[in-house]
C-alpha positions as CSV (number, residue, x, y, z in Angstrom):
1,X,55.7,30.3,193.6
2,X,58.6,32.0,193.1
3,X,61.1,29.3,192.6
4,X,64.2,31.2,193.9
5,X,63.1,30.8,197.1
6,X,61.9,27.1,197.1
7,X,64.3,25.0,199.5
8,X,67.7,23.3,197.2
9,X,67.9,19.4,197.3
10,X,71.9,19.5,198.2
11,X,71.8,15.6,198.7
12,X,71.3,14.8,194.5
13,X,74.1,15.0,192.7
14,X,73.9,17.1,189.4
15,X,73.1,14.8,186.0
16,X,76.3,15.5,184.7
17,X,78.3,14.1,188.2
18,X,80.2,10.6,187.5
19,X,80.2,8.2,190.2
20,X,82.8,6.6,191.7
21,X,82.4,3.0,189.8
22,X,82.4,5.1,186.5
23,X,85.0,7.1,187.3
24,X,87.0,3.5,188.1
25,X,86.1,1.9,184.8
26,X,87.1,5.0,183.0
27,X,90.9,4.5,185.0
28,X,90.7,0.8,184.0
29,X,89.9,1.8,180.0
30,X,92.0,4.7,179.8
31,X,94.7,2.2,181.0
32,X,94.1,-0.3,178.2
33,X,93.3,2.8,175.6
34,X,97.1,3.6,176.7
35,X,98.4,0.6,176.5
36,X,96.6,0.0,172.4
37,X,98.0,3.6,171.7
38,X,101.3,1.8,172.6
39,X,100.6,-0.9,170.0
40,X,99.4,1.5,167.6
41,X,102.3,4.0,167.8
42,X,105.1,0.8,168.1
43,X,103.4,-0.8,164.7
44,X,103.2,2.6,163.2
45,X,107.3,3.4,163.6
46,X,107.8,-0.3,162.9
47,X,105.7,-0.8,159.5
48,X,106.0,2.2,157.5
49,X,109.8,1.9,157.1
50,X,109.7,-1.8,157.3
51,X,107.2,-1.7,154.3
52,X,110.0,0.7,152.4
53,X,112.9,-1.8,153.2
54,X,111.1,-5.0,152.0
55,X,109.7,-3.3,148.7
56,X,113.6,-2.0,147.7
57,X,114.5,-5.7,148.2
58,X,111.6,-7.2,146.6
59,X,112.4,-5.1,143.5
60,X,115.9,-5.8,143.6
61,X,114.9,-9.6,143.7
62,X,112.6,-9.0,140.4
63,X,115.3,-6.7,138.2
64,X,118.7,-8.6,139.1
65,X,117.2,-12.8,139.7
66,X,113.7,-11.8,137.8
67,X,111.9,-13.6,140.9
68,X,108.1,-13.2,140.1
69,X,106.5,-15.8,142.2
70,X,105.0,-14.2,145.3
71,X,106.0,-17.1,147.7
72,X,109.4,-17.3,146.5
73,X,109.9,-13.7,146.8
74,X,108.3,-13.3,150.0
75,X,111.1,-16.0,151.6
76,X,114.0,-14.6,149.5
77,X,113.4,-11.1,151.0
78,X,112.8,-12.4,154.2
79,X,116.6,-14.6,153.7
80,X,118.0,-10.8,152.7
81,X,117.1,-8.6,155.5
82,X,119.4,-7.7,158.0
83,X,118.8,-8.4,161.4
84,X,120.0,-5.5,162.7
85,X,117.9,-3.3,160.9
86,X,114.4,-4.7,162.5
87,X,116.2,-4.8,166.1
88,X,117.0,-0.9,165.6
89,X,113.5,-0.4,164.3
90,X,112.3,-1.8,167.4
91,X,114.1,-0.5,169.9
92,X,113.5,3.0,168.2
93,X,109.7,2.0,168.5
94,X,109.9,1.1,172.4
95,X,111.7,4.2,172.9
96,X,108.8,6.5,171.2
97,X,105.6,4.9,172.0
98,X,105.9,3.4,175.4
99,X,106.8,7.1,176.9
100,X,104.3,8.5,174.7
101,X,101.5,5.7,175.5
102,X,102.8,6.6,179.5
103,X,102.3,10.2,179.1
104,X,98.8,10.2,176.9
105,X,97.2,7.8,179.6
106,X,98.1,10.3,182.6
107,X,96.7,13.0,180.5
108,X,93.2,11.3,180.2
109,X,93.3,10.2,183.7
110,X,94.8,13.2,185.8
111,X,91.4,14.8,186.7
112,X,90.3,11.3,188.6
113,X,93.4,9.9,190.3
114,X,97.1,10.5,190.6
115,X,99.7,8.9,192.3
116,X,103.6,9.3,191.8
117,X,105.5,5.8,190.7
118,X,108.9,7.8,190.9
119,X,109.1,8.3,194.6
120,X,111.7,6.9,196.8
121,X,112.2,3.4,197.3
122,X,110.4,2.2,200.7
123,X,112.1,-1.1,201.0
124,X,114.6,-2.6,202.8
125,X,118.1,-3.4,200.6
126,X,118.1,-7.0,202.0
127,X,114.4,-7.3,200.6
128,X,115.4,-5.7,197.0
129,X,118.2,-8.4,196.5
130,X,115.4,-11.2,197.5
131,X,112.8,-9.5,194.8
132,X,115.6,-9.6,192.1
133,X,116.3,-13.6,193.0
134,X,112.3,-14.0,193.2
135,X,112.5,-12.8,189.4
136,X,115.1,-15.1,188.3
137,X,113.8,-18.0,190.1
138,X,110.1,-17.4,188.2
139,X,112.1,-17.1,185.0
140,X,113.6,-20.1,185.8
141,X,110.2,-21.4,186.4
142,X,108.8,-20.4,183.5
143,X,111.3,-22.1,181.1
144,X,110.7,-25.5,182.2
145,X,107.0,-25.1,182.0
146,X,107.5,-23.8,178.3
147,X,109.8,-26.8,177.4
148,X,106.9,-28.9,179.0
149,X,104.4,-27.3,176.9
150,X,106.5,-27.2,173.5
151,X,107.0,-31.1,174.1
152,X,103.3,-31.9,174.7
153,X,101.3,-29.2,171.9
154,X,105.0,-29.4,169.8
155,X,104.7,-26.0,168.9
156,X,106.8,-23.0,169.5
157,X,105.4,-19.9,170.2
158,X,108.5,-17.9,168.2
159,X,108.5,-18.3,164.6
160,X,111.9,-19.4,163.0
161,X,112.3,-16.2,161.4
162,X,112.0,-13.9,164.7
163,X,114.0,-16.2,166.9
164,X,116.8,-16.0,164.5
165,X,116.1,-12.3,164.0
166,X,116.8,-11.6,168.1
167,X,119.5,-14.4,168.8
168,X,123.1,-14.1,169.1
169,X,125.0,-14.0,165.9
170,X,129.0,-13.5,165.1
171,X,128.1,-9.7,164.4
172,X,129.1,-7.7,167.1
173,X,127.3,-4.4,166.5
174,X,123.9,-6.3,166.2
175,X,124.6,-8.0,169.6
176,X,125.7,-5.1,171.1
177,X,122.4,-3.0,169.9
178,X,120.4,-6.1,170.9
179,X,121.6,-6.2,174.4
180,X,121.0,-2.2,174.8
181,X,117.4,-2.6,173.5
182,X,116.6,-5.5,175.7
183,X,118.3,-4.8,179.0
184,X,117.7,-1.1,178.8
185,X,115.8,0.5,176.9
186,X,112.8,-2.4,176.4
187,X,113.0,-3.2,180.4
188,X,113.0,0.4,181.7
189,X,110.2,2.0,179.3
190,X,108.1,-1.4,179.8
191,X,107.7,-0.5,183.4
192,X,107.1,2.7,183.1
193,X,104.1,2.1,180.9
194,X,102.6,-1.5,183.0
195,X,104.1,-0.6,186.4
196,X,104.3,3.1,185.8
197,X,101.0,3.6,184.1
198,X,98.4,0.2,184.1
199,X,99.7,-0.6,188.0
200,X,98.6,2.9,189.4
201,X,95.4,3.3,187.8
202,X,94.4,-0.1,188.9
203,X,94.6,0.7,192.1
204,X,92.4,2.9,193.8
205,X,90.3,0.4,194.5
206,X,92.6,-2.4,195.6
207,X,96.3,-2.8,194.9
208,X,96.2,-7.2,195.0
209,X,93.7,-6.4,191.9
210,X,96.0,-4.1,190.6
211,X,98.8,-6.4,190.9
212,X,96.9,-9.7,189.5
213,X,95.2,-7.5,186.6
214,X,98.4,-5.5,185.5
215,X,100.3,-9.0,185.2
216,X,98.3,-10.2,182.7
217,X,98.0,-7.2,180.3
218,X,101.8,-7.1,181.3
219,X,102.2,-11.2,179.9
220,X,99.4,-10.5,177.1
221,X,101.4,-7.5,175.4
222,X,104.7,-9.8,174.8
223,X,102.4,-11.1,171.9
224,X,103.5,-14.6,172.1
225,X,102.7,-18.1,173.9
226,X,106.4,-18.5,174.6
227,X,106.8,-15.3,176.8
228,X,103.1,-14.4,178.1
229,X,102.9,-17.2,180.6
230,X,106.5,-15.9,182.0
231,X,105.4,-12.4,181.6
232,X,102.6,-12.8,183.9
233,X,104.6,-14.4,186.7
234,X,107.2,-11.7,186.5
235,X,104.6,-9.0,186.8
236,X,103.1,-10.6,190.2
237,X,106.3,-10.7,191.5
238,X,107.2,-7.0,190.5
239,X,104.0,-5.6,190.8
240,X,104.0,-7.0,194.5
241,X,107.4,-5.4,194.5
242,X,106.3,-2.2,193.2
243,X,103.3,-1.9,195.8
244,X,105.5,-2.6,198.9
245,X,108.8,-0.1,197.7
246,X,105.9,2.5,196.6
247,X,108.2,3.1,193.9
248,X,109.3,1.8,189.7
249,X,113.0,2.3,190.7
250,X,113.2,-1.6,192.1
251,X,110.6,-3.1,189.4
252,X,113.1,-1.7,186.7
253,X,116.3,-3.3,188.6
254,X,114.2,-6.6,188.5
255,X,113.0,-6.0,185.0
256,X,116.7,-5.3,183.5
257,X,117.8,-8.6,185.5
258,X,115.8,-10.6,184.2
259,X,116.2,-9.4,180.4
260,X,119.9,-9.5,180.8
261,X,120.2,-13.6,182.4
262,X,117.4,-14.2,179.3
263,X,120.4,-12.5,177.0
264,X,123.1,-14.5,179.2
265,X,120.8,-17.7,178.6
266,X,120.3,-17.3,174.3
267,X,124.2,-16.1,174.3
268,X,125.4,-19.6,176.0
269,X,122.6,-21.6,173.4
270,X,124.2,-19.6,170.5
271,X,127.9,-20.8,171.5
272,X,127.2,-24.2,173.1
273,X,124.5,-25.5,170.7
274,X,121.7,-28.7,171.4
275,X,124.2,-29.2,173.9
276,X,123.1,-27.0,176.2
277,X,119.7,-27.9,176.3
278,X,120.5,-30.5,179.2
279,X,122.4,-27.3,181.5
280,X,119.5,-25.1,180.5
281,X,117.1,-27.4,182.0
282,X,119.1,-27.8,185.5
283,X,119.6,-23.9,185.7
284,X,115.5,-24.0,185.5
285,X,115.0,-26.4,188.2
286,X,118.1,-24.2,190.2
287,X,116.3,-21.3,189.7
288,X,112.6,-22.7,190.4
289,X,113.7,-23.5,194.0
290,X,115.4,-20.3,194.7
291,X,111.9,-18.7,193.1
292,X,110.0,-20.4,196.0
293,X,112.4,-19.8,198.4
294,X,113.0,-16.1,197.5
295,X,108.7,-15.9,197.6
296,X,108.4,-17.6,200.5
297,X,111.2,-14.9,202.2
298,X,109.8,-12.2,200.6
299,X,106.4,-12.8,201.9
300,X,107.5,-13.6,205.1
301,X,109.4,-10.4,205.8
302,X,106.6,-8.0,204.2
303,X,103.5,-9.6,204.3
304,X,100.7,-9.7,202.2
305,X,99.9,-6.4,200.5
306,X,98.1,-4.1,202.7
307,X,95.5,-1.9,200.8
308,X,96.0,1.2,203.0
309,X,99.6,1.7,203.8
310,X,101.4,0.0,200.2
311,X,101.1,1.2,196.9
312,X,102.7,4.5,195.2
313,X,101.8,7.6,197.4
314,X,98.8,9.0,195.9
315,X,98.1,13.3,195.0
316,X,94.8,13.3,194.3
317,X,92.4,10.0,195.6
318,X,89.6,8.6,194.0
319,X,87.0,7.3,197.0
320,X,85.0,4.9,196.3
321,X,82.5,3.2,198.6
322,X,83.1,-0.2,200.4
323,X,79.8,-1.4,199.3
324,X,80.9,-0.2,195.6
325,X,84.2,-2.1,196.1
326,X,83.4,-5.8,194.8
327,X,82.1,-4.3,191.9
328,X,84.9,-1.5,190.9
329,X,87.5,-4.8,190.0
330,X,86.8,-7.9,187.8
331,X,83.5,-7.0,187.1
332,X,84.6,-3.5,186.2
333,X,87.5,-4.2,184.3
334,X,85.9,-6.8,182.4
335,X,82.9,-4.7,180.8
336,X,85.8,-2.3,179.7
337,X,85.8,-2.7,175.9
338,X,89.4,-1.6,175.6
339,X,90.5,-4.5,177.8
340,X,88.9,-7.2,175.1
341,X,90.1,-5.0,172.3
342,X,93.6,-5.5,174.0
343,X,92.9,-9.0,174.5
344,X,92.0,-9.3,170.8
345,X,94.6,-7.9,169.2
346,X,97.6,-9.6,171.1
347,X,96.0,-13.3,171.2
348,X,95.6,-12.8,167.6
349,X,99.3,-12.0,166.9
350,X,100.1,-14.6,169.3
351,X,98.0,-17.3,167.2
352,X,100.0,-15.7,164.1
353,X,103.2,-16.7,165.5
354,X,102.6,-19.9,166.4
355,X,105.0,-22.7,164.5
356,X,105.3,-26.2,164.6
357,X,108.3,-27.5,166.0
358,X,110.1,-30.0,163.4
């Protein structure tokens, strides 16, 4: 039989066609890939030259003090380095590889699903200033539950030598560059890459996933017990305020808020001392009641997040079917092996910089 003329079979999809649930996961892991690119990148800027400073130090130590002991030098080149110098390395690494890590995850996703995170803002002014007091309340929030964790485990989730590295000193310069790196430049290219980039491709299936799931790789990535608990509350809150104003522009308003009362907070420790411990704690509980109050408003005046009308507009869709649905979220994103790489890597540096409190 001539097999030209035998009747096509239009209803099977060719072998190389990707379905709809792989299509999804490949969203989900190009997110995460994005997102350990980040790390990579951020690590690579910050080591290399790090490595450079320490050893010109370290040999300075052995020729001038003739220090040999490993421990010893270790801790006197740690006492030596300027502050300054690791908060510029830093910032210069947030600057690179979060807009990089952005841009390399829509390149590997472009061809399934694309949505625009810059559009206008879709939300009411009145509803903007309640999202920003819904972040400060949560931060708020989140201090006293750290407190209440550091007094029960007694360990800090900041080594000595880090906290000191990003607090408030007499040297203006370094608090100056400090302030820039965390208000601006940390807040605005963090949510470009979470809200920008993990947000929208966790969505096409359903934006409270999105939401839920982009908070926690949002809290995971600050690499320490002290900030990942408040991380994740201030990504539901923004990611909910992200999905209903269809737009980064707010999240990065809410994001640069709450750096800057976190930098208004560790300025008033560095001038007032222990003493403030006692105000810190009543600011909290201020703060936790206008959290609930701010939710329970913002909720009220925008409801819960609908799946068809909120989110960023979307260029190109990714359909998926309803029965496919349940399946295209948790389950999906965790059998992504990126995700548990992710996972890994930042529980690991979080164990590292665990420290007793004395």
């Amino acid at each position: 039989m001539d097999t030209n003329t035998m009747p096509q079979d239009y209803t099977t999809p060719p072998a190389y066609a990707i379905s709809p649930r792989q299509q999804v996961k490949k969203c989900y892991n190009r997110a995460c890939m994005a997102m350990l690119f980040q790390f990579l990148i951020a690590n690579i800027i910050v080591i290399i030259p790090l490595t450079i400073y320490q050893g010109m130090i370290m040999s300075q130590l052995m020729l001038e003090e003739g220090i040999t002991d490993p421990v010893v030098l270790s801790v006197r080149t740690t006492e030596l380095m300027n502050p300054m110098f690791m908060i510029l390395l830093n910032a210069i690494a947030f600057l690179i590889a979060n807009p990089v890590a952005y841009l390399i995850g829509n390149a590997m996703t472009k061809k399934y699903y694309k949505a625009k995170p810059f559009s206008k803002i879709q939300l009411p002014a009145a509803d903007c200033v309640i999202a920003v007091l819904a972040v400060l309340g949560f931060q708020g929030f989140s201090l006293l539950a750290q407190y209440a964790i550091m007094s029960v485990t007694k360990m800090s989730g900041i080594n000595e030598s880090t906290a000191a590295m990003f607090a408030f000193s007499d040297d203006t310069v370094k608090n100056v560059i400090m302030i820039i790196y965390f208000v601006f430049i940390a807040a605005i290219t963090e949510e470009l890459l979470c809200r920008g980039l993990v947000l929208k491709l966790f969505s096409p299936v359903s934006k409270k996933f999105a939401v839920v799931a982009s908070a926690v790789l949002f809290g995971v990535m600050h690499g320490n017990f002290n900030q990942m608990f408040n991380g994740f509350l201030l990504g539901l809150v923004i990611g909910y305020v992200a999905v209903k104003s269809k737009s980064i522009w707010i999240p990065i308003i809410c994001h640069m808020v709450a750096n800057t009362n976190a930098m208004v907070l560790s300025y008033f420790e560095y001038k007032i001392g222990e003493d403030f411990f006692t105000t810190e704690l009543i600011y909290g509980a201020v703060l936790t009641v206008i959290a609930i109050v701010s939710i329970v408003l913002l909720l009220k005046r925008n409801g819960k997040i609908d799946e068809e009308k909120d989110g960023f507009p979307v260029e190109q869709a990714l359909e998926v079917p309803e029965e496919e649905k349940p399946k295209c979220k948790w389950k999906a994103l965790l059998s992504t092996p990126c995700f548990w790489i992710f996972i890994v890597i930042y529980a690991f540096n979080a164990l590292l910089m665990l420290t007793p409190l004395v």
